[in-house]
Structures are given as structure tokens and as C-alpha cells.
N, C-alpha and C positions, 0 to 999 in steps of 0.2 A: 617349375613354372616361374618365370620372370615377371614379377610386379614394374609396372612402369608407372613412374611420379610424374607430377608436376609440380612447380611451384611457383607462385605468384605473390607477388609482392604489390602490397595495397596500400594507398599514402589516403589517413586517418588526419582530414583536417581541423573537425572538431579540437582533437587531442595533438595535432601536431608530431604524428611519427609514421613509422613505416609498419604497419603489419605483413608478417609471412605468412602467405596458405599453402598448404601440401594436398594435394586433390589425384585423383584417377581419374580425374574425368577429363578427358581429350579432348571432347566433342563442345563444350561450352566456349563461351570467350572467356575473359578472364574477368571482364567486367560485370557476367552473369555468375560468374561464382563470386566474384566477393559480393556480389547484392547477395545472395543467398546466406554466405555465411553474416552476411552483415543479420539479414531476416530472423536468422537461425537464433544468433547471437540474442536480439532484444526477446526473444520467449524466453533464452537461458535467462535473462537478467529478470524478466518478469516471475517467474516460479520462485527462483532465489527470494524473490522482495515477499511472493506470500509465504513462501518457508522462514525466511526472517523474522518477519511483523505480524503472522498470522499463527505462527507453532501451532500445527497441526503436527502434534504428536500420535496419538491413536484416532482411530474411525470410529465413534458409536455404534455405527453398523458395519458390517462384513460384507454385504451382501453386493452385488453390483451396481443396484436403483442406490442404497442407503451412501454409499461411496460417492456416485455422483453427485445427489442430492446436496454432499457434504462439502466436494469442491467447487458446485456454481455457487454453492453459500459463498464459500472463500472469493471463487473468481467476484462477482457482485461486492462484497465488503471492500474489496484492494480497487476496484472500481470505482466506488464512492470514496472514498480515501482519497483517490487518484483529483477526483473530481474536486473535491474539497479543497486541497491542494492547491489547484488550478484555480479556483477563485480567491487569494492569498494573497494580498499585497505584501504580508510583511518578510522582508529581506533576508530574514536569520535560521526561516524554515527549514530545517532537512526533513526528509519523508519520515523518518523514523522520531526524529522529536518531535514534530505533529505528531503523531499516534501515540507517544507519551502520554505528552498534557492531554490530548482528547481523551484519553483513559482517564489522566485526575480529574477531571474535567464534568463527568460523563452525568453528576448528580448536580452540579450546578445551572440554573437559573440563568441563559444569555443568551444574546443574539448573537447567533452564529458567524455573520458576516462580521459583526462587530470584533468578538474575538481574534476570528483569523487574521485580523489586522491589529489589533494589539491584545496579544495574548497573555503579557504578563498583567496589567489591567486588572485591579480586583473586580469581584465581582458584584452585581449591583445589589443593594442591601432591600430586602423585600417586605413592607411593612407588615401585609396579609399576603399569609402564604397559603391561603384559599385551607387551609387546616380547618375541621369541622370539630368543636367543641364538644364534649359531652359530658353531661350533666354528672356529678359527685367526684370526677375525676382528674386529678392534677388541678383541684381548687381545691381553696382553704375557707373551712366553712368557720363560722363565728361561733362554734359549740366547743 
């Protein structure tokens, strides 16, 4: 049996080049497959970024529910990330050094919006850090 190709050639203005697609499918235009592989393409890029940034090496759970449970986690976290991101004035950000520094980050004292716009910026020095005292302990008594 004879496989019959096609192939289509799609000009990538963003990037400035020529992509080749190799398809079976006859019945489409051409401008309907490359929307598709174009479609196809940004979920490829999205999984990557949670396999990336999120290393999801093992499931907690096996089960089907516990599995899903585990990637709307993921989907949701790379979502807020996303969002984060996108309120960012500052010029230097990649996706992946955000989620560095918000990891060192993550016990410090700041205003969010503050940061994301200058992130190197120490951080504010807190006089009362609302810490509750208790009596005999980490004081020094006069005895």
C-alpha cells in the first residue's frame, strides 16, 4: 500500500523563517494545518514548561482521581506563575528565573507587585515581626 505526503511550507513571522509540515491529510488547506500544528505545537511547549519548572518526577498517588488531582495541581501552579509573570514590569525576567527567586523568596516579607518590579531590592527590614514572646525563654534573667 502507497502512503501519499504532503508537504507544506509555513513562513514563521514571529521568528522569521520558513517551517516545513509533512501531513496525510489531503482534505485540509494548508492554512488549516499549519493553524493546527501551530495549536498542537504551544500544548507541546506548555507541558515542557510544567515538566521543566514543576518536576513532577513521581505521583503520590497511582490511582486515576489521585493522578489527576496531582496535574490540575500542576496545571493551576504554571497558571499562577503565568499570571505573575504577566504583571512584571521588570525587563530581565525569563520564566524560569522568576520561579528561582520566587523559591528564595518564598519566607520573605514583600509586596508582591513591588518585587516583581524590582526584584533584586532587598527586602524590607521588619521591626515587629508579630513573634509572640513567652515567658523564661530566650531571656536573660537577673539570677
Amino acid at each position: 500500500m502507497k502512503q501519499v505526503s504532503r508537504r507544506i511550507v509555513v513562513y514563521d513571522e514571529e521568528h522569521d523563517r520558513k517551517i516545513v509540515l509533512l501531513t496525510n491529510n489531503m482534505d485540509f488547506a494548508a492554512s488549516t494545518i499549519a493553524a493546527i500544528y501551530k495549536e498542537r505545537w504551544a500544548i507541546e511547549t506548555f507541558f515542557k514548561t510544567i515538566k521543566q519548572h514543576l518536576r513532577i518526577k513521581i505521583f503520590v498517588g497511582t490511582g486515576k482521581n489521585a493522578v489527576m488531582v496531582q496535574l490540575w495541581t500542576a496545571l493551576i501552579a504554571i497558571l499562577l506563575l503565568k499570571y505573575i509573570k504577566m504583571l512584571s514590569s521588570f525587563p530581565g525576567w525569563s520564566f524560569s528565573a522568576m520561579i528561582a527567586l520566587l523559591h528564595f523568596n518564598l519566607f520573605t516579607y514583600r509586596d508582591l507587585r513591588q518585587w516583581l518590579n524590582d526584584p533584586m531590592k532587598e527586602p524590607p527590614y521588619l521591626l515587629d515581626d508579630g513573634q509572640l514572646a513567652f515567658p523564661g525563654f530566650g531571656q536573660q534573667n537577673g539570677a
